[in-house]
C-alpha positions, 0 to 999 in steps of 0.5 A: 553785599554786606551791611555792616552796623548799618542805621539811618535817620529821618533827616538830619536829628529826626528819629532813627529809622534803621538801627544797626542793621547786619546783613549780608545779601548772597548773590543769585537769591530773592529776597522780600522785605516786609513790615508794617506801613512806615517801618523802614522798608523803602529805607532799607532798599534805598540803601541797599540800591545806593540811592541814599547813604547810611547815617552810620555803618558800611556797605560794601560788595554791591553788586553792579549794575543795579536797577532800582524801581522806587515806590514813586516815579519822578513824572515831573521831569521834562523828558518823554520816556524814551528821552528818559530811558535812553539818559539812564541807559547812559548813566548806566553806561550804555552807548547812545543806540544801545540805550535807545535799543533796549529802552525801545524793547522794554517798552515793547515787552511791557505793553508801553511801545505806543508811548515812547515819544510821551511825556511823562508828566502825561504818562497814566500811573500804570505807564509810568510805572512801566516806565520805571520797571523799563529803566532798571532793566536796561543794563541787565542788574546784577542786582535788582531792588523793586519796591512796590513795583507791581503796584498800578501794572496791569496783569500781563505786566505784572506777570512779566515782571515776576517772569523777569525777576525770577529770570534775574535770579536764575542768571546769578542777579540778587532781587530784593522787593517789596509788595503787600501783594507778591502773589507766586512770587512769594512763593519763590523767595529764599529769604523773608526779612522783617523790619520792626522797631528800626531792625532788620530779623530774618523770619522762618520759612517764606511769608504767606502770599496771594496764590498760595494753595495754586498747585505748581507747574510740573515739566518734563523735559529731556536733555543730553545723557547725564546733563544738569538742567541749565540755570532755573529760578529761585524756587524750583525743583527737579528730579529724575524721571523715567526714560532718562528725563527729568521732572521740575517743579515750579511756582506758577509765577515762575513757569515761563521762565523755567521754559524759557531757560529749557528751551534757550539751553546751548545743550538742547533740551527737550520739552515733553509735557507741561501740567499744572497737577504736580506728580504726572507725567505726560505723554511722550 
């Protein structure tokens, strides 16, 4: 996806939020986007979803399907939330039961299935935002654009969320997020981009994140004679090790997503330890 000389305003003469902003976004990355409170990063991921159009400039190659979970959910509307996530599932172009099967999933996975016949003015901030996260996921994005949406999730929903982007990733998907507090995520990203003065630079090296410091996961793991571990998440590393097996490390926030890659391979992989101290290797 490219931006080309990209700007926009707050309203039709407000001031400039974006200005000129050139960018392109490969594909299979993670992307955080980061500034000061009112400095343009809902601006820039409405943009980059399609939920709003530039002022001036381009957009072209984005990718498709894309999901997007904005910062606020739109709770007022008069729909329960499996009748809303099975309306989104047809916009994105799913049939009727599919939309219905995956919505029904989603919410399972979040810990929401109890509330599918809600609501969603009754939803609780914290459902309601599973709500929103279960509406992007349900055609499988090619492109997947989170803003703040770890916000009001409680832990094993955001741990999900992490696991789901980083899975994203690893399938070839482009994730671009916002959260003042991405925790192991952070850690994984690729590219740090940094709005100020209405544009967009890429920084040096990854942002600080909570959880920095947290030693990396650390998998052994065998596969067939000469095989390349399958697709991994954004971040991660791998070596060979003694005996023909390989060692991969990981961030944290990341883990059960390598595992899981591992373990649903088409080539049968072997898993022969899982550490959290780096550089050991397990029995086996």
């Amino acid at each position: 996806m490219r931006l080309s000389r990209v700007s926009r305003r707050r309203g039709a003469r407000g001031p400039w939020v974006l200005r000129e902003v050139d960018l392109e976004v490969t594909a299979g990355s993670l992307v955080r986007v980061t500034g000061a409170n009112g400095a343009g990063k809902t601006t820039l991921l409405r943009l980059l979803a399609g939920v709003d159009a530039p002022d001036a400039g381009r957009i072209v190659d984005r990718p498709r399907p894309t999901g997007f979970v904005p910062e606020h959910f739109p709770a007022e509307l008069p729909l329960t939330a499996l009748g809303y996530l099975g309306h989104l599932g047809r916009v994105h172009g799913l049939r009727g039961a599919v939309a219905r099967e995956r919505a029904e999933r989603w919410l399972e996975r979040l810990g929401a299935a109890g509330y599918g016949r809600t609501p969603l003015a009754e939803l609780s901030k914290g459902t309601a935002r599973k709500v929103a996260v279960a509406q992007a996921l349900l055609a499988d994005p090619a492109l997947l654009v989170l803003d703040e949406a770890w916000s009001g999730l409680d832990r094993e929903a955001r741990a999900l969320l992490d696991s789901v982007a980083a899975e994203r990733v690893a399938a070839g998907a482009t994730v671009v997020f916002v959260d003042h507090a991405p925790r192991g995520l952070g850690s994984a990203v690729d590219r740090v981009l940094r709005i100020a003065d209405t544009r967009v630079a890429e920084e040096e090296g990854p942002a600080p994140a909570d959880g920095v410091g947290q030693p990396p996961v650390t998998v052994i793991a065998e596969g067939p004679p000469g095989a390349a571990p399958p697709p991994l998440p954004a971040g991660v590393r791998w070596v060979p090790a003694p005996r023909g097996r390989v060692r991969i490390t990981a961030p944290p926030a990341v883990s059960d997503a390598v595992l899981r890659s591992l373990l649903t391979a088409g080539a049968r992989w072997h898993v022969h330890a899982v550490s959290p101290p780096a550089g050991r290797e397990g029995p086996g």
